[in-house]
C-alpha positions in Angstrom: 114.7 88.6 101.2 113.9 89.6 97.5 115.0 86.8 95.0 118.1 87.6 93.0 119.4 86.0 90.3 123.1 86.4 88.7 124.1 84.8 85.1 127.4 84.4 83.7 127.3 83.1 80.1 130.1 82.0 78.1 131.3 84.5 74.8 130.7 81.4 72.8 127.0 81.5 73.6 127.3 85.3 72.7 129.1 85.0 69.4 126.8 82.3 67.8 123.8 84.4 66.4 121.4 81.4 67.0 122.3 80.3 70.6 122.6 84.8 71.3 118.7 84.9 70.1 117.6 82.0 73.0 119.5 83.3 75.2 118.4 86.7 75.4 114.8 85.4 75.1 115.5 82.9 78.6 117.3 85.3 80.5 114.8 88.4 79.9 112.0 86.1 80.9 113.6 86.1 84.1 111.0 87.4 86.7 113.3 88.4 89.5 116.1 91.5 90.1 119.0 89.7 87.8 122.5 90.3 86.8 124.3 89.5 83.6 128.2 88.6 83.4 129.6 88.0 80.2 133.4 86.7 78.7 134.0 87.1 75.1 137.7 85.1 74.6 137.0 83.6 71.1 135.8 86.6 70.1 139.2 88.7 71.4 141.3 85.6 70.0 139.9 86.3 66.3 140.3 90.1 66.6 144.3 89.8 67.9 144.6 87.3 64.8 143.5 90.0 62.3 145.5 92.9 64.3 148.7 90.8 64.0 148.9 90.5 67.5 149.7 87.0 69.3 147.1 85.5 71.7 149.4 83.6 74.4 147.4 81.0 76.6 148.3 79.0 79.3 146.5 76.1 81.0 143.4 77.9 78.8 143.9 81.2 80.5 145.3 84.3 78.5 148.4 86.2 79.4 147.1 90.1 79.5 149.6 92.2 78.2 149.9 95.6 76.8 148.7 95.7 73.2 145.9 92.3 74.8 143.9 94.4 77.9 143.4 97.3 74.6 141.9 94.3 72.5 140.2 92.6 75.5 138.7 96.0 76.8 137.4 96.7 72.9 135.5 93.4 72.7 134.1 92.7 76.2 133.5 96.2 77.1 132.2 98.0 73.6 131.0 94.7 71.2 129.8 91.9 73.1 128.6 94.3 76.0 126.6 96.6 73.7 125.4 93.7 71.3 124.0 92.0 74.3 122.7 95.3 76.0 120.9 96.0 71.9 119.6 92.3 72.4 117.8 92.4 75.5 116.5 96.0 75.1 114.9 94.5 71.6 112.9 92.3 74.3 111.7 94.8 76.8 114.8 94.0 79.5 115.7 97.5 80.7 119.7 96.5 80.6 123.1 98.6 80.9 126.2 97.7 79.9 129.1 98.4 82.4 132.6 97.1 83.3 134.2 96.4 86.8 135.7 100.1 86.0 132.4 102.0 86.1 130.8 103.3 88.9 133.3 101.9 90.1 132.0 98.5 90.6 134.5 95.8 91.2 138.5 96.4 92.0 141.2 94.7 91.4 144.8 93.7 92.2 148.0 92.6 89.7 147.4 88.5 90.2 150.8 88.0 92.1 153.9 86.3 89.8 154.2 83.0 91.2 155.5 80.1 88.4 153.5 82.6 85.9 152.9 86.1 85.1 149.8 86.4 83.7 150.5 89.9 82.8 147.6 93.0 83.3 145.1 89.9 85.0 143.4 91.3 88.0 142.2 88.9 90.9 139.1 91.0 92.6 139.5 93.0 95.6 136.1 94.4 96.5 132.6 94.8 94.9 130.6 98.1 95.3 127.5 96.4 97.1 126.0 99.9 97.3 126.0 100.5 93.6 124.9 97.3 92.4 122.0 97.6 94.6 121.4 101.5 93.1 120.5 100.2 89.8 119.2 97.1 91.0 116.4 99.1 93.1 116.1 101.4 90.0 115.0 98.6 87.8 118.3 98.5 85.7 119.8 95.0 84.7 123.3 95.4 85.0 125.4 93.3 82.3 129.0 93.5 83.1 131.5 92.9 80.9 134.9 91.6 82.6 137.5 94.3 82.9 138.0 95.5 86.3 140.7 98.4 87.7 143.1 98.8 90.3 141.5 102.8 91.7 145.0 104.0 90.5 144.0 104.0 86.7 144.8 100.2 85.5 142.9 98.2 83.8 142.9 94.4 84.5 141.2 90.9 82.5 139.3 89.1 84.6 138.1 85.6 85.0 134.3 86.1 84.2 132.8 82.8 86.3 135.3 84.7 89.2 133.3 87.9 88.5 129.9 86.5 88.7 130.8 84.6 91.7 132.1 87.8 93.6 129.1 89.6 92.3 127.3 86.9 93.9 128.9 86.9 97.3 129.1 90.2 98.1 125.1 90.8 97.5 124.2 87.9 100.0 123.7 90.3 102.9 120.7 92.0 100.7 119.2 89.6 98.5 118.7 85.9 98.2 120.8 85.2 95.4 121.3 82.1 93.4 124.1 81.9 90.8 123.7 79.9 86.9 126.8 79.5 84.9 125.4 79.3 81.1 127.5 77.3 78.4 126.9 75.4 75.3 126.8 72.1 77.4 124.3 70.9 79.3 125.9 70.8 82.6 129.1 68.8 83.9 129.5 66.2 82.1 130.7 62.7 83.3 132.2 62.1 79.6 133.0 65.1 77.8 132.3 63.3 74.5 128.6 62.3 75.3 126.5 65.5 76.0 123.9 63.3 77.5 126.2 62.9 80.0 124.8 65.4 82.5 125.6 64.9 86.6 122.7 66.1 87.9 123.8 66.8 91.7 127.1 67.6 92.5 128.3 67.8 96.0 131.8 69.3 97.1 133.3 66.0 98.5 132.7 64.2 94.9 133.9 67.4 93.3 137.1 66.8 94.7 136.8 62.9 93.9 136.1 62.8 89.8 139.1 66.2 90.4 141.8 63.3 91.9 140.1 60.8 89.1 140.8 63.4 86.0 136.9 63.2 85.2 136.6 66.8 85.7 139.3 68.7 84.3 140.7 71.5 82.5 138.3 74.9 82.4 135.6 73.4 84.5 137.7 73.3 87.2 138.1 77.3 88.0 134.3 77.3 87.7 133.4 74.9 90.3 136.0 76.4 92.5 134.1 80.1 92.0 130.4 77.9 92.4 131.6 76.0 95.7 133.7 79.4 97.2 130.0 81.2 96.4 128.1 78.4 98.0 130.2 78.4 101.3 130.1 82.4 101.3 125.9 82.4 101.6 124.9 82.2 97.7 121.6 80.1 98.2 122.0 78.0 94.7 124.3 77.3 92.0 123.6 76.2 88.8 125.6 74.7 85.6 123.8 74.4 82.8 122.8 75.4 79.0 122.1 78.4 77.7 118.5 77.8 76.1 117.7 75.8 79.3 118.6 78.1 81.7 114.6 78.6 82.9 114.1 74.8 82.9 116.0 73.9 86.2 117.6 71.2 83.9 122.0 71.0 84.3 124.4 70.5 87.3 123.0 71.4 91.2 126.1 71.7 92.8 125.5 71.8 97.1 128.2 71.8 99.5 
């Protein structure tokens, strides 16, 4: 099976001209068929703040409304995704910039109201295997900016590191694919303070330990959820790391 490799890189990376520049450089050095999945949050927090429109989070994920999938859609799917498409042309990476809405690559559903509604947020329903593996074969690097659709016109926010991870999955039958989650830390870290801090290996049983123990908290927890839930479902490798290390091996080997 022919190697491929999916990236999903935090907007912070992204929005920080010096990190963007070793970024690009790592992940168009890349030798194998890749993918590139994108957020952009801090970046749609600071445009809704000079629009005068309220940015309403909870547990660190953003209620979508009306006036927030139009600022959302603007800076995933037109700044970020064309800044990082410009970047990694400038280095001889032959990339397009899409959403979940063209070619109609990933749909979605309304996440279900439970003790939260978390407005026009869309939990994936399918990924167009067929498509992704059009411009793969063509020698396109697809870079995907988070906003995927309902077939009836909607447009949803959605989790980028749940993307990446359906992306992921639904490619297994064709390629060998391993899956890297790029931040600005090093990997998971035993003490959020102390960047040094790196756990190397990470299986699922002491996942859910330091998760009882409140070592691993917070925002890393939906991304080990989307890393295990791709490990079980046939993606060969994950890996949590740094951006600028992303070619070293260096970060967080999580196995089941």
């Amino acid at each position: 099976m022919e190697k491929l490799i999916i990236v999903k890189v935090g907007g912070a990376v992204l929005e920080d001209q010096s990190t963007l520049n070793d970024f690009l450089n790592q992940f168009a050095a890349i030798p194998y068929k890749k993918i590139l999945v994108h957020g952009g949050g801090r970046a749609a927090t600071k445009l809704s703040k000079q629009l005068g429109i309220e940015t309403k989070m909870v547990d660190g994920r953003r209620i979508t409304d009306e006036e927030t999938i139009k600022i959302v859609t603007m800076v995933y799917g037109g700044l970020i995704n064309k800044n990082t498409v410009a970047g990694l042309q400038a280095k001889g990476c032959n990339a397009l910039g899409l959403t979940g809405v063209d070619m109609n690559l990933i749909s979605a559903v309304k996440r279900p109201v439970a003790e939260i509604d978390y407005g026009l947020v869309g939990d994936v329903t399918r990924v167009n295997t067929f498509a992704f593996n059009l411009l793969l074969q063509a020698d396109f690097v697809p870079v995907i900016a988070p906003i995927t659709h309902d077939n009836k016109g909607q447009l949803f926010n959605t989790n980028a590191d749940t993307v990446a991870s359906s992306i992921a999955t639904s490619l297994t039958a064709i390629y060998d694919v391993s899956l890297v989650y790029c931040f600005e830390k090093a990997g998971v870290l035993s003490d959020p303070d102390n960047d040094e801090s790196v756990i190397e290996a990470l299986n699922i049983e002491l996942y859910q330990d330091y998760k009882k123990s409140g070592l691993i908290h917070s925002g890393m927890i939906p991304k080990l959820d989307n890393s295990f839930n791709a490990l079980e479902k046939g993606v060969r490798e994950v890996l949590i790391t740094n951006a600028v290390t992303l070619n070293t091996g260096k970060g967080t080997h999580l196995s089941l």
